[in-house]
Backbone as XML, in Angstrom:
<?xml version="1.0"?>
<chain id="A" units="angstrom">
  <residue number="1" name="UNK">
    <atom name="N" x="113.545" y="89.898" z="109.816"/>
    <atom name="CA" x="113.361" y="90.804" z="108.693"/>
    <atom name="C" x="112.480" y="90.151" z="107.635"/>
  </residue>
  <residue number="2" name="UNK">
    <atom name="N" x="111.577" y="90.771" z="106.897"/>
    <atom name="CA" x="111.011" y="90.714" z="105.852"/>
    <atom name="C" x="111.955" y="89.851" z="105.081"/>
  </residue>
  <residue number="3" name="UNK">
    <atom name="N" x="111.102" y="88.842" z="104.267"/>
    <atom name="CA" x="111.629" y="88.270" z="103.106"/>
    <atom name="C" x="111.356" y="89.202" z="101.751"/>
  </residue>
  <residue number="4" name="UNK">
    <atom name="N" x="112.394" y="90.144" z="101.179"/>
    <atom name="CA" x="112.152" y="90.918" z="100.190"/>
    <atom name="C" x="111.745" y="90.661" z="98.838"/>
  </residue>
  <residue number="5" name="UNK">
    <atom name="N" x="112.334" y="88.995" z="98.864"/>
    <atom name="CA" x="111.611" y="88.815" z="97.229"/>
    <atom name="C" x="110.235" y="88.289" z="97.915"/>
  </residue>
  <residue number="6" name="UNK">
    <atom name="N" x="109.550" y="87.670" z="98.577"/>
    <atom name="CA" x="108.317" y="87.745" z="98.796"/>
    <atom name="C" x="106.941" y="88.996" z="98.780"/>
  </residue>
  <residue number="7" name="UNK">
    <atom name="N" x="107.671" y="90.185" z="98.680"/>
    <atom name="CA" x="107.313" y="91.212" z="98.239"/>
    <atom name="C" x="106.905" y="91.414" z="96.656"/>
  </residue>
  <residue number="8" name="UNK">
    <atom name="N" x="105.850" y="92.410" z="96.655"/>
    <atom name="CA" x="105.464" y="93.230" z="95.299"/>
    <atom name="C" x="105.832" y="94.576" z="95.543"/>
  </residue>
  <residue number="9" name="UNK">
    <atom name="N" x="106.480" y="94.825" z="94.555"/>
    <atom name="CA" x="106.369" y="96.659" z="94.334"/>
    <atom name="C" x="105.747" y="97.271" z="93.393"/>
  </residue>
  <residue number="10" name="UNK">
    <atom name="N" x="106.195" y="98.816" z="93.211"/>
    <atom name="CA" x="105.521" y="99.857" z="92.654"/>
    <atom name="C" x="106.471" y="100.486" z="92.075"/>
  </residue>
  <residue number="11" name="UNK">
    <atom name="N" x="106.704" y="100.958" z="90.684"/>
    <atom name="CA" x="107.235" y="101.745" z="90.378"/>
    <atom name="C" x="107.323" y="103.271" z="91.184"/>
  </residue>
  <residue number="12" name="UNK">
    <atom name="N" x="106.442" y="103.299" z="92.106"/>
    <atom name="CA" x="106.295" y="104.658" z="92.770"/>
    <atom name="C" x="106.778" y="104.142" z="93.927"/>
  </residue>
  <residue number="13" name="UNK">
    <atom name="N" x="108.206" y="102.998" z="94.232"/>
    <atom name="CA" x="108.673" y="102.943" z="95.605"/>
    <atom name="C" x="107.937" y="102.098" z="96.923"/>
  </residue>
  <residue number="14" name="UNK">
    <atom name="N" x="106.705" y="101.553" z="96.591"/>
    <atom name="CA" x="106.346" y="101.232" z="97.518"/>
    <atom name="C" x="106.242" y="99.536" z="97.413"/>
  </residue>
  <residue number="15" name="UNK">
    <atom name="N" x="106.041" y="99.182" z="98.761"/>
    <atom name="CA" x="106.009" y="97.575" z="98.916"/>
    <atom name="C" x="105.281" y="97.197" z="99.301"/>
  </residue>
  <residue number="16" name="UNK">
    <atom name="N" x="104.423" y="95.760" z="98.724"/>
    <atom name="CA" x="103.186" y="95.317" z="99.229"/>
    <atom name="C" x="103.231" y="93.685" z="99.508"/>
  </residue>
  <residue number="17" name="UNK">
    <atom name="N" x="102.817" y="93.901" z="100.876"/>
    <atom name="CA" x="103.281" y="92.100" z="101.778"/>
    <atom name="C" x="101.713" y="91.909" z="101.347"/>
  </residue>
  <residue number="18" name="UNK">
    <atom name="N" x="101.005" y="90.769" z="100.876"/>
    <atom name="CA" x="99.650" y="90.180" z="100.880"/>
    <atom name="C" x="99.463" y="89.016" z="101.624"/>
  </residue>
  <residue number="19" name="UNK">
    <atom name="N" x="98.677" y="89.127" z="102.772"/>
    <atom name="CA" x="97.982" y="88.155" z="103.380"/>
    <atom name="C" x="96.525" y="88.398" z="103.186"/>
  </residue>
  <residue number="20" name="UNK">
    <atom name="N" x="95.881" y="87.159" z="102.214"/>
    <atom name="CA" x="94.986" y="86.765" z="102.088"/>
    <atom name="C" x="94.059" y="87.994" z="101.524"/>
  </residue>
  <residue number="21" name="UNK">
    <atom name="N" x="93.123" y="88.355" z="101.948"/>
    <atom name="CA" x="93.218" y="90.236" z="101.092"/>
    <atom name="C" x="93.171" y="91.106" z="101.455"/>
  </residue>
  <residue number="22" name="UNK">
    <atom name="N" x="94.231" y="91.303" z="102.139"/>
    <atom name="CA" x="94.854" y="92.337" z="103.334"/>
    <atom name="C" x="96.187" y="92.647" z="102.662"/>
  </residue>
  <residue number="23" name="UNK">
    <atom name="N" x="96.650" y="93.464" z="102.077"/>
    <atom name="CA" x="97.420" y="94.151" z="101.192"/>
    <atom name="C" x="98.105" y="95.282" z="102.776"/>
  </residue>
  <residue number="24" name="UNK">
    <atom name="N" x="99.611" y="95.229" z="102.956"/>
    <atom name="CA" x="99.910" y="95.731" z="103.837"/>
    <atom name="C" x="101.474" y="96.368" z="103.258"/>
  </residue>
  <residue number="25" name="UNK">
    <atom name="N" x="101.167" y="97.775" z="103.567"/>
    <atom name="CA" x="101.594" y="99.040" z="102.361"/>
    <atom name="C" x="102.940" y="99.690" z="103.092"/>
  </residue>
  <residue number="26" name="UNK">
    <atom name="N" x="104.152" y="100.149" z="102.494"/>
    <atom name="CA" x="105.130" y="101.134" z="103.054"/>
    <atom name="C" x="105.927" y="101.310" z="101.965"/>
  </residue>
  <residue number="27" name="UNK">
    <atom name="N" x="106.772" y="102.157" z="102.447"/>
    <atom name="CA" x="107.707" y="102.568" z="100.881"/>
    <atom name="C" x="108.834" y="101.721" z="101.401"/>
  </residue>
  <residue number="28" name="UNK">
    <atom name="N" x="109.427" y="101.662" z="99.943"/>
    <atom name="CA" x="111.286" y="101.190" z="100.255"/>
    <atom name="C" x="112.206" y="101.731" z="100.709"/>
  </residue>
  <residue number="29" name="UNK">
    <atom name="N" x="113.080" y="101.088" z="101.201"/>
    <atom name="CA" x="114.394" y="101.561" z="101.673"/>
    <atom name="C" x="114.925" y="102.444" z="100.967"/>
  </residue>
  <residue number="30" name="UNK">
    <atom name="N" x="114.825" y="102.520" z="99.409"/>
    <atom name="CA" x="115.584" y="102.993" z="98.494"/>
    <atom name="C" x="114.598" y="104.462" z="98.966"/>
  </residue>
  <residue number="31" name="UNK">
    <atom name="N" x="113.339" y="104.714" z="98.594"/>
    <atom name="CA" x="112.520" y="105.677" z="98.899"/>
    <atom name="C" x="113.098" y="106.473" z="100.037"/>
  </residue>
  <residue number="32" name="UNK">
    <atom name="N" x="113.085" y="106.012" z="101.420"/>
    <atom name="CA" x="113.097" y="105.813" z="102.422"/>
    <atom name="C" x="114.537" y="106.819" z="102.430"/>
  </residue>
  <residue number="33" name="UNK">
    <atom name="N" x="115.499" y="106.233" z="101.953"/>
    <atom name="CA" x="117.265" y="106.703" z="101.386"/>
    <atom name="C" x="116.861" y="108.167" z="100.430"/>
  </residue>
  <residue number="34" name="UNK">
    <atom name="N" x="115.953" y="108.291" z="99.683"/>
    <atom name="CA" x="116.498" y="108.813" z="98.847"/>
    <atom name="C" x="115.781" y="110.165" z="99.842"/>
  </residue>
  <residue number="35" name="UNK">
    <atom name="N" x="114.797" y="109.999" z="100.364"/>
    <atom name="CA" x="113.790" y="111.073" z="101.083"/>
    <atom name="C" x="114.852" y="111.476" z="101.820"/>
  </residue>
  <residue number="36" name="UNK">
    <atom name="N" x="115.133" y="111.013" z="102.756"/>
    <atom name="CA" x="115.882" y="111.244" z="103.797"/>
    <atom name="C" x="115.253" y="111.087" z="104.936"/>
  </residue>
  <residue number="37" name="UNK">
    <atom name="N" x="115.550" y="112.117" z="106.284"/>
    <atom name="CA" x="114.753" y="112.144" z="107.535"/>
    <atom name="C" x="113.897" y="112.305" z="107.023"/>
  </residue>
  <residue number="38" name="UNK">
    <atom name="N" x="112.531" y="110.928" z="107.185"/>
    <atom name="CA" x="111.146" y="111.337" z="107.673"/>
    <atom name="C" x="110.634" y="111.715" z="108.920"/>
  </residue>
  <residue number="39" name="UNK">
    <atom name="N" x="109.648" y="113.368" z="108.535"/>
    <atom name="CA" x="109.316" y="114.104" z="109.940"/>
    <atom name="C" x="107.800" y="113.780" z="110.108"/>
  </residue>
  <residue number="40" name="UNK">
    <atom name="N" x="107.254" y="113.680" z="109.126"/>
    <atom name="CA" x="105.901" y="113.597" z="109.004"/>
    <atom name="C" x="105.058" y="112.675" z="107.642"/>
  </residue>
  <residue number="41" name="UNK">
    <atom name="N" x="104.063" y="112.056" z="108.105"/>
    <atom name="CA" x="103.502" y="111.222" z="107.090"/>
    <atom name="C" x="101.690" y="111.756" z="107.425"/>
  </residue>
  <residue number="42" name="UNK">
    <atom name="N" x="101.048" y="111.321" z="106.560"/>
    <atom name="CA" x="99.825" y="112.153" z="106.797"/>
    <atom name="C" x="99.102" y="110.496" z="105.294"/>
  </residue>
  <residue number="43" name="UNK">
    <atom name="N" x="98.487" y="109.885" z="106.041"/>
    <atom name="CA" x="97.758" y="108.723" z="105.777"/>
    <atom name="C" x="96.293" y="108.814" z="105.515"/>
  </residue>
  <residue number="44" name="UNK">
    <atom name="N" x="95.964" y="108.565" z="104.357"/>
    <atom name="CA" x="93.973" y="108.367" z="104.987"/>
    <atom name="C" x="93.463" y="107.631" z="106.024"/>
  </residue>
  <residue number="45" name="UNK">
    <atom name="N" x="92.243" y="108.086" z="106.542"/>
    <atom name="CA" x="91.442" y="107.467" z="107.489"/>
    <atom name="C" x="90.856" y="105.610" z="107.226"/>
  </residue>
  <residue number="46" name="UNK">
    <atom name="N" x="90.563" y="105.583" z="108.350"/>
    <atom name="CA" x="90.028" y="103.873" z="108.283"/>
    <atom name="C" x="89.040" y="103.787" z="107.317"/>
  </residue>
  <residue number="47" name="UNK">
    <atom name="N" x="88.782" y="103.141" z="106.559"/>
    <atom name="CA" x="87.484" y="103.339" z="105.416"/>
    <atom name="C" x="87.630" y="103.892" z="104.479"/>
  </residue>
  <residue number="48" name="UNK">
    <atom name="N" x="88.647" y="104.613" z="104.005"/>
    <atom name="CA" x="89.289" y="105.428" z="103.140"/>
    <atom name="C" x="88.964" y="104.501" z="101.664"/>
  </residue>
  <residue number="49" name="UNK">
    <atom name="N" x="88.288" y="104.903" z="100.565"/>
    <atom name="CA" x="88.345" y="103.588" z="99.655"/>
    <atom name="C" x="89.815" y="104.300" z="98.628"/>
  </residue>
  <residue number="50" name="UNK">
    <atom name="N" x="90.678" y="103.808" z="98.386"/>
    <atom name="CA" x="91.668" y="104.587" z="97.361"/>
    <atom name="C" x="91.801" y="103.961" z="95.976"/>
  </residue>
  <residue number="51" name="UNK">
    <atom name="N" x="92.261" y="104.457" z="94.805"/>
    <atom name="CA" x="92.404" y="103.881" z="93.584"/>
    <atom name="C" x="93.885" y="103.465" z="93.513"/>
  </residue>
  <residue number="52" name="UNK">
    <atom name="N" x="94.008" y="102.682" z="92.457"/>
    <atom name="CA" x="95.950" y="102.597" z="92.174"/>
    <atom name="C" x="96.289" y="103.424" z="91.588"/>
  </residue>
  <residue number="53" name="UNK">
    <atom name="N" x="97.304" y="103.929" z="91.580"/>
    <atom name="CA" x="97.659" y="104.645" z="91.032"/>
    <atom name="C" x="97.140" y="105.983" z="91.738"/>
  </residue>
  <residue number="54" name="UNK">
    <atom name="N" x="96.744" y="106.124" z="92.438"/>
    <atom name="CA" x="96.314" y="107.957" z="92.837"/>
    <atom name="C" x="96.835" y="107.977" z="94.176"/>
  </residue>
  <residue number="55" name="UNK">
    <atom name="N" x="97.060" y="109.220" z="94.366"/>
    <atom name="CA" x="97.195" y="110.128" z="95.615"/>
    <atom name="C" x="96.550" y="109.730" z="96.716"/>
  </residue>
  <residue number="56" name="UNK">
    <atom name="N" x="97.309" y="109.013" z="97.916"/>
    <atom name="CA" x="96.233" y="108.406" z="98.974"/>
    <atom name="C" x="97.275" y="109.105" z="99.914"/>
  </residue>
  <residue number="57" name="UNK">
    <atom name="N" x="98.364" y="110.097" z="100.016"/>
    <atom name="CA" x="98.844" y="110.420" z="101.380"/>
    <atom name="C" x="100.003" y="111.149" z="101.193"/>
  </residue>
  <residue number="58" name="UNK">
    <atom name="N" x="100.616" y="111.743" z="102.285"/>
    <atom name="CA" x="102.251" y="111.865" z="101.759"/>
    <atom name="C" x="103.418" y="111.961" z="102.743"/>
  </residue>
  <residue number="59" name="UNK">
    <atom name="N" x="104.039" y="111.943" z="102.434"/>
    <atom name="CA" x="105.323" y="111.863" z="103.216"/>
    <atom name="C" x="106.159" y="112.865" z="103.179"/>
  </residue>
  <residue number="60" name="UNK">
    <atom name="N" x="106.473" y="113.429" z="104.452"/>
    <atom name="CA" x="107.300" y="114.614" z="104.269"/>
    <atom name="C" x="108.706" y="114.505" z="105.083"/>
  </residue>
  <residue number="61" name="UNK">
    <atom name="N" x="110.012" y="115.014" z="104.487"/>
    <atom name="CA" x="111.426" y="115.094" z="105.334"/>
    <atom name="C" x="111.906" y="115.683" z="105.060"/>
  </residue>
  <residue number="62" name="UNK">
    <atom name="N" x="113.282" y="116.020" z="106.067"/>
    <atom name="CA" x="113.621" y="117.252" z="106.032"/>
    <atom name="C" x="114.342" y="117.617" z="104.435"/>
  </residue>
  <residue number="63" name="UNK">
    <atom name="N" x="114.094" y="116.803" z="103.659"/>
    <atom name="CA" x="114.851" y="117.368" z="102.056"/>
    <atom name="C" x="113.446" y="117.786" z="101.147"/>
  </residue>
  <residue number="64" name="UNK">
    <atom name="N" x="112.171" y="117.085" z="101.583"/>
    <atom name="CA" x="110.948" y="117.244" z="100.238"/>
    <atom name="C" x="109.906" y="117.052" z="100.975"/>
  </residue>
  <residue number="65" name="UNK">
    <atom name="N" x="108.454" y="117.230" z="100.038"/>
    <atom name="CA" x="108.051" y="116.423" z="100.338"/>
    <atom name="C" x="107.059" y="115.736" z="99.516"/>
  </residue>
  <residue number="66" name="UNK">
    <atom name="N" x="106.658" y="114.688" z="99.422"/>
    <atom name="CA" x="106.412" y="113.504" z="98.451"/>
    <atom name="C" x="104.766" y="112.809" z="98.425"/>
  </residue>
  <residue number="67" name="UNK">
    <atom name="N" x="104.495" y="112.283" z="97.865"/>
    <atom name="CA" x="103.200" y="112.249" z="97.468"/>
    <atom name="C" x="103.084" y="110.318" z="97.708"/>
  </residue>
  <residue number="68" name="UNK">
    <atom name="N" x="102.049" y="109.952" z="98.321"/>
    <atom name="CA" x="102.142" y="108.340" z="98.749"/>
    <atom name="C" x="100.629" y="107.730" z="97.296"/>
  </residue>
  <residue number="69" name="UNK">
    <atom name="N" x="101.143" y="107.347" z="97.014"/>
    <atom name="CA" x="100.408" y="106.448" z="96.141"/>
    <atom name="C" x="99.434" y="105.123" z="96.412"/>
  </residue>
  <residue number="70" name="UNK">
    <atom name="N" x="98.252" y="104.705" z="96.042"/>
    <atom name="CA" x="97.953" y="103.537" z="96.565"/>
    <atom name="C" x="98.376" y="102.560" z="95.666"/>
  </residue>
  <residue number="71" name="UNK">
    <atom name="N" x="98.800" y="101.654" z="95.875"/>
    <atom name="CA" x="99.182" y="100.770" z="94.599"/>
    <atom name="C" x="98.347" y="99.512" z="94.494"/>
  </residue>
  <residue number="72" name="UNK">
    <atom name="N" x="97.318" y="99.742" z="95.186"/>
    <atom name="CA" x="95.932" y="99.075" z="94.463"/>
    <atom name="C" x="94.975" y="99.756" z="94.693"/>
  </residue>
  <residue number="73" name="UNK">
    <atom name="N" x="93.639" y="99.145" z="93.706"/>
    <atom name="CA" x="92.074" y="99.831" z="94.578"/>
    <atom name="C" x="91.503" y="99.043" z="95.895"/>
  </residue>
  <residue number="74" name="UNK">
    <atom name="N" x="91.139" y="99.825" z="96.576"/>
    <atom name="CA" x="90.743" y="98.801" z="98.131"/>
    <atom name="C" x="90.343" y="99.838" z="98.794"/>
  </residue>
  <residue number="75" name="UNK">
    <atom name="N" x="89.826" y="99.712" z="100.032"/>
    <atom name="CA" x="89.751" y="100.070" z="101.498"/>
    <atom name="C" x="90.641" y="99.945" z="102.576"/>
  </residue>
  <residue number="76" name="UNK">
    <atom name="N" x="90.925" y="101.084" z="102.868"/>
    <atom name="CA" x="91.646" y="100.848" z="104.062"/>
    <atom name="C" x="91.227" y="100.534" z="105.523"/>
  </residue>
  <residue number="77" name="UNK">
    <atom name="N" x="91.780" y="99.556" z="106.217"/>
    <atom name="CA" x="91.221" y="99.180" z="106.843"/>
    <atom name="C" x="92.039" y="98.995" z="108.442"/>
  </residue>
  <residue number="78" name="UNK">
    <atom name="N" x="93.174" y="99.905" z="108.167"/>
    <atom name="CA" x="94.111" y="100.152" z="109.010"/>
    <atom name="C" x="95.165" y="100.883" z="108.512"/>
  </residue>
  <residue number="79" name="UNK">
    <atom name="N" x="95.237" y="102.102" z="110.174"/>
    <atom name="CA" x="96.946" y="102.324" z="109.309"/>
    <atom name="C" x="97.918" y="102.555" z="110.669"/>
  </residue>
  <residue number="80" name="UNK">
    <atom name="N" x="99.094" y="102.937" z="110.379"/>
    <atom name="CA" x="100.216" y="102.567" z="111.320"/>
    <atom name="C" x="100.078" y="103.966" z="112.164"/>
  </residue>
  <residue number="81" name="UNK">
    <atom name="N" x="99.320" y="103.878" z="112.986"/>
    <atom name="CA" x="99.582" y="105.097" z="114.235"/>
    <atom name="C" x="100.798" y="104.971" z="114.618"/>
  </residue>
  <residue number="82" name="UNK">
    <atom name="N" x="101.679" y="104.219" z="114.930"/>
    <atom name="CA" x="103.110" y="103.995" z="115.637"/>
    <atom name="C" x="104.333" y="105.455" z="114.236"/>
  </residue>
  <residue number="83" name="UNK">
    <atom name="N" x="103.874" y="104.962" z="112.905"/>
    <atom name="CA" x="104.425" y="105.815" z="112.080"/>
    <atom name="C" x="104.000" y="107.485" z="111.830"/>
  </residue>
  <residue number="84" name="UNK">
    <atom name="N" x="102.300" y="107.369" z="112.187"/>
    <atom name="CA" x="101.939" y="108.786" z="112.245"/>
    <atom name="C" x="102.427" y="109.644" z="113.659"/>
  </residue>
  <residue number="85" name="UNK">
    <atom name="N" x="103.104" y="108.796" z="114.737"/>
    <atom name="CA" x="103.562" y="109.529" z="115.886"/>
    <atom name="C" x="105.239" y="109.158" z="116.081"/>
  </residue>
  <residue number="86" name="UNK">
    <atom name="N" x="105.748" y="108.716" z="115.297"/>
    <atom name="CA" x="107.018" y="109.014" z="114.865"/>
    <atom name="C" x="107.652" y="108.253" z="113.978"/>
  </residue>
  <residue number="87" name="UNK">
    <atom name="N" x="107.484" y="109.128" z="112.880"/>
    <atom name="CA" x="107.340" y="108.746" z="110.980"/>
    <atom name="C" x="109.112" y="108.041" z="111.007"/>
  </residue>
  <residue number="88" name="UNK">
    <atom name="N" x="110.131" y="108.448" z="111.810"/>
    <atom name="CA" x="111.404" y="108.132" z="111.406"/>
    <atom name="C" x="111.243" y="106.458" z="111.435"/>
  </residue>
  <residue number="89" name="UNK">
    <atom name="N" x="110.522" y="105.715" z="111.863"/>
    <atom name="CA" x="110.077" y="104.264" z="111.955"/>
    <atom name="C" x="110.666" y="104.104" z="110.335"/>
  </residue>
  <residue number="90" name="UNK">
    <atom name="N" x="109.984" y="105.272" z="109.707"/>
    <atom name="CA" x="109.959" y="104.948" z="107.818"/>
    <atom name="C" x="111.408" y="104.651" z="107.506"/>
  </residue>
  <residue number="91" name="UNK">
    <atom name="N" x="112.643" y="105.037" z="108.381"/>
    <atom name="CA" x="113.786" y="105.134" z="107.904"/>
    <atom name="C" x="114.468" y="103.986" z="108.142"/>
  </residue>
  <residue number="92" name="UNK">
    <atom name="N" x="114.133" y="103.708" z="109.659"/>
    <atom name="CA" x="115.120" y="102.639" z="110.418"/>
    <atom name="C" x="114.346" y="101.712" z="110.372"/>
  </residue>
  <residue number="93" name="UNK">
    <atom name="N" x="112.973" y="101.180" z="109.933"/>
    <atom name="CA" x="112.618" y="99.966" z="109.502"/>
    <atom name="C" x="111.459" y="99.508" z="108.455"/>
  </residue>
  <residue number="94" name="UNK">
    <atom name="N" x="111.772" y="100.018" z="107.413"/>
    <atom name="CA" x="110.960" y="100.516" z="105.730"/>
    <atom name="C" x="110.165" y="99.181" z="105.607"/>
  </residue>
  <residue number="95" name="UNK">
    <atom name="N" x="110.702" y="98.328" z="105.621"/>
    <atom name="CA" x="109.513" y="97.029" z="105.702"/>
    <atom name="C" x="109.412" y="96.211" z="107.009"/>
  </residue>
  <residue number="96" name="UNK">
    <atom name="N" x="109.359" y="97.144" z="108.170"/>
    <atom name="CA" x="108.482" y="96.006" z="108.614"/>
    <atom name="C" x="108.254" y="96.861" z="109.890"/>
  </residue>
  <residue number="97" name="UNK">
    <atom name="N" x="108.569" y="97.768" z="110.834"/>
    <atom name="CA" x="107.878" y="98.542" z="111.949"/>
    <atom name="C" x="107.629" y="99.787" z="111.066"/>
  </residue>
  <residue number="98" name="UNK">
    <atom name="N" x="107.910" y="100.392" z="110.284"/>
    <atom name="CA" x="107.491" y="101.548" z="109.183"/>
    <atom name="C" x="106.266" y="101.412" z="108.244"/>
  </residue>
  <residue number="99" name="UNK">
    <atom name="N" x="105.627" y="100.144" z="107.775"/>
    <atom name="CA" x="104.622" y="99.781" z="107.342"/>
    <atom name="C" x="104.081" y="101.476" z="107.281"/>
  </residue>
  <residue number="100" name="UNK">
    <atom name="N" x="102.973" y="101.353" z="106.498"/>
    <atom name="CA" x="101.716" y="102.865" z="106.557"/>
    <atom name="C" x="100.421" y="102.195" z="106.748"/>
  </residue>
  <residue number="101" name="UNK">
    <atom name="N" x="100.102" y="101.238" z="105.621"/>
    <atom name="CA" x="98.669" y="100.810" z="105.545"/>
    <atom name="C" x="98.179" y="99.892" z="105.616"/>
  </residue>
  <residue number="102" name="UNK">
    <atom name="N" x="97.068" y="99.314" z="105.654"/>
    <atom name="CA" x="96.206" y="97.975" z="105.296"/>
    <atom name="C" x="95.398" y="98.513" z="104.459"/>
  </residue>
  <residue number="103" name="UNK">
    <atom name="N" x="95.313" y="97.796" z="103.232"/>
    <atom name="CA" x="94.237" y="97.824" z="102.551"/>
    <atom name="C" x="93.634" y="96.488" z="102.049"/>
  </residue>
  <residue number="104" name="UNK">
    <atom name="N" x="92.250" y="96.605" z="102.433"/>
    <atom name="CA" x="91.708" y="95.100" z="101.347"/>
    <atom name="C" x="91.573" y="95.144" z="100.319"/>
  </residue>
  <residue number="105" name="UNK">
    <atom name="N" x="91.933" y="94.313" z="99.727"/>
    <atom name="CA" x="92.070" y="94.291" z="98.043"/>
    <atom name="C" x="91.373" y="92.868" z="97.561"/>
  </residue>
  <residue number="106" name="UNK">
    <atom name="N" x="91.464" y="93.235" z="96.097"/>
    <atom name="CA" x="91.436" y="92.040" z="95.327"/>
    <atom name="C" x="92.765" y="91.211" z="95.220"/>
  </residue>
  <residue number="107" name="UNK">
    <atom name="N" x="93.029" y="89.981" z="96.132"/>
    <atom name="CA" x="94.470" y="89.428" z="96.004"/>
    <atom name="C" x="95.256" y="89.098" z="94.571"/>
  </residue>
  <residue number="108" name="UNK">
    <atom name="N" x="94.217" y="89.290" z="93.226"/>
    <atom name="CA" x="94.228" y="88.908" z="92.476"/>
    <atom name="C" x="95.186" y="90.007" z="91.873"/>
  </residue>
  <residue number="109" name="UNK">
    <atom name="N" x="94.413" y="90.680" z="92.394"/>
    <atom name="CA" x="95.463" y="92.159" z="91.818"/>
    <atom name="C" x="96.982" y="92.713" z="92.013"/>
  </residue>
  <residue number="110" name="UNK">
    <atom name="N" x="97.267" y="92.104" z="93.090"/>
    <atom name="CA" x="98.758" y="92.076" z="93.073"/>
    <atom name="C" x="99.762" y="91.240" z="92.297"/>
  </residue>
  <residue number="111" name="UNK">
    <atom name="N" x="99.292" y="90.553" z="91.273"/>
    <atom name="CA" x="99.923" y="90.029" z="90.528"/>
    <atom name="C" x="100.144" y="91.300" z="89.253"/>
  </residue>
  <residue number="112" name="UNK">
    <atom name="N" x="99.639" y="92.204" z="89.290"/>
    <atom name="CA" x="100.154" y="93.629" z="88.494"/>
    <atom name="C" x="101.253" y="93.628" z="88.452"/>
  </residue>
  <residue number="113" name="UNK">
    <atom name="N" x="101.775" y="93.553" z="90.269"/>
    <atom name="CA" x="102.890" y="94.691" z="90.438"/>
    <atom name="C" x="103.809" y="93.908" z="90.043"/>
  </residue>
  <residue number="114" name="UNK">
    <atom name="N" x="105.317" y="94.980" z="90.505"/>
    <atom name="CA" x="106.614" y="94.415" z="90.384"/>
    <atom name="C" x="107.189" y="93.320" z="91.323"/>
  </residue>
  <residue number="115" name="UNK">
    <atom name="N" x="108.152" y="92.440" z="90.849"/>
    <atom name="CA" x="108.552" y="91.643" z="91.882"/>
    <atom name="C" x="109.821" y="92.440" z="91.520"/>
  </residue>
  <residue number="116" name="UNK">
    <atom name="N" x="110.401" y="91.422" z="93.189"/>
    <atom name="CA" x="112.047" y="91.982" z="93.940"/>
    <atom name="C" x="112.641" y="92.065" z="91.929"/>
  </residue>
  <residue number="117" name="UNK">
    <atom name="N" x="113.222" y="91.502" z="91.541"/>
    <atom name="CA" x="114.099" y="91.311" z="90.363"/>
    <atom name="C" x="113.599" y="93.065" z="89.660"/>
  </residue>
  <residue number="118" name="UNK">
    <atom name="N" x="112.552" y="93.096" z="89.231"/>
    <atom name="CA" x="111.827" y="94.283" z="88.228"/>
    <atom name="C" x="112.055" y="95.295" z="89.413"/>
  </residue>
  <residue number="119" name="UNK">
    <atom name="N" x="111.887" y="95.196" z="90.540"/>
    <atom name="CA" x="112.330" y="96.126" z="91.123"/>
    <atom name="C" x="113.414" y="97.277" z="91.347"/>
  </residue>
  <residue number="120" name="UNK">
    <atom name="N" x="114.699" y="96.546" z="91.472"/>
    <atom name="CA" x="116.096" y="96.357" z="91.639"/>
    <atom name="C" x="116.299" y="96.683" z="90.271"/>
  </residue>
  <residue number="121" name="UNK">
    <atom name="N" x="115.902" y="96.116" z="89.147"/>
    <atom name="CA" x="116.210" y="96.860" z="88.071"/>
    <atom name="C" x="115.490" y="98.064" z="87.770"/>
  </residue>
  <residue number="122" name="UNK">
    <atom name="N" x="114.605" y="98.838" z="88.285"/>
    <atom name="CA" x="114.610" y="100.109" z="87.738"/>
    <atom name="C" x="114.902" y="100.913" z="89.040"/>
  </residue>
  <residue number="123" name="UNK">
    <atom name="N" x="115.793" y="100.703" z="89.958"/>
    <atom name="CA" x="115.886" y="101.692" z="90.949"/>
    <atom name="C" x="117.550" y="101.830" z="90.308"/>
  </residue>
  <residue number="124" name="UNK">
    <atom name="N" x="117.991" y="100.498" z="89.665"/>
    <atom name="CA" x="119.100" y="100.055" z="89.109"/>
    <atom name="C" x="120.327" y="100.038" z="90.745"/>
  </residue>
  <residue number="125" name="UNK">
    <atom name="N" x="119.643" y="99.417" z="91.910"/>
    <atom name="CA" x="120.192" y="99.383" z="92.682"/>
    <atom name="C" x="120.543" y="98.132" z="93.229"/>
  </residue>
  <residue number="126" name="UNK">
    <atom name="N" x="121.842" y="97.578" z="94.017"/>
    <atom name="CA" x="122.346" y="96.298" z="94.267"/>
    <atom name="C" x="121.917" y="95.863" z="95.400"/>
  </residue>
  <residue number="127" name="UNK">
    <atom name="N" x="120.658" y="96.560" z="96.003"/>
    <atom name="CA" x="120.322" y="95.546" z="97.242"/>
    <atom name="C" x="119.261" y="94.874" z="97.242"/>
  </residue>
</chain>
């Protein structure tokens, strides 16, 4: 399993593993929990350039459906076919066979986000 405080997050739920500047994207468990069954995810294409903060995809289950955020600016440069042909991956393994994206980034830039601690405190949840 993922080491979770080695992670960055997003106030918009999502988690970002960085190798080198390869920024590698999925939502949280908590997300993941609160959505419910994921049926469908709908990702940008390879080359896709996205901003932070904006609309790069979404996620749909059987309770909503939800809007995927990029939580940096970059290119995408991969994304999880295994999740676009059966999205429940998002449920039963949120960080680490559920992944969505690759994006290259500025590595510099993930020092924005949230770590595990800032996390956990605004989901105000104990895991």
């Amino acid at each position: 399993m993922t080491d979770l405080n080695s992670l960055k997050y997003t106030a918009e739920h999502e988690w970002v593993a960085l190798e080198g500047e390869i920024a590698t994207v999925g939502i949280t468990d908590y997300a993941a929990d609160k959505l419910g069954d994921v049926v469908y995810v709908d990702l940008p294409g390879v080359g896709t350039a996205v901003t932070a903060n904006q609309v790069s995809g979404e996620i749909e289950s059987t309770k909503s459906v939800g809007e995927l955020y990029a939580p940096l600016d970059g290119e995408i440069v991969e994304i999880n076919d295994d999740v676009v042909a059966d999205p429940s991956l998002v449920n039963s393994d949120a960080f680490g066979a559920g992944w969505l994206v690759k994006i290259k980034v500025d590595p510099a830039a993930v020092d924005a986000l949230l770590d595990r601690a800032a996390y956990v405190a605004l989901t105000d949840d104990d895991a």
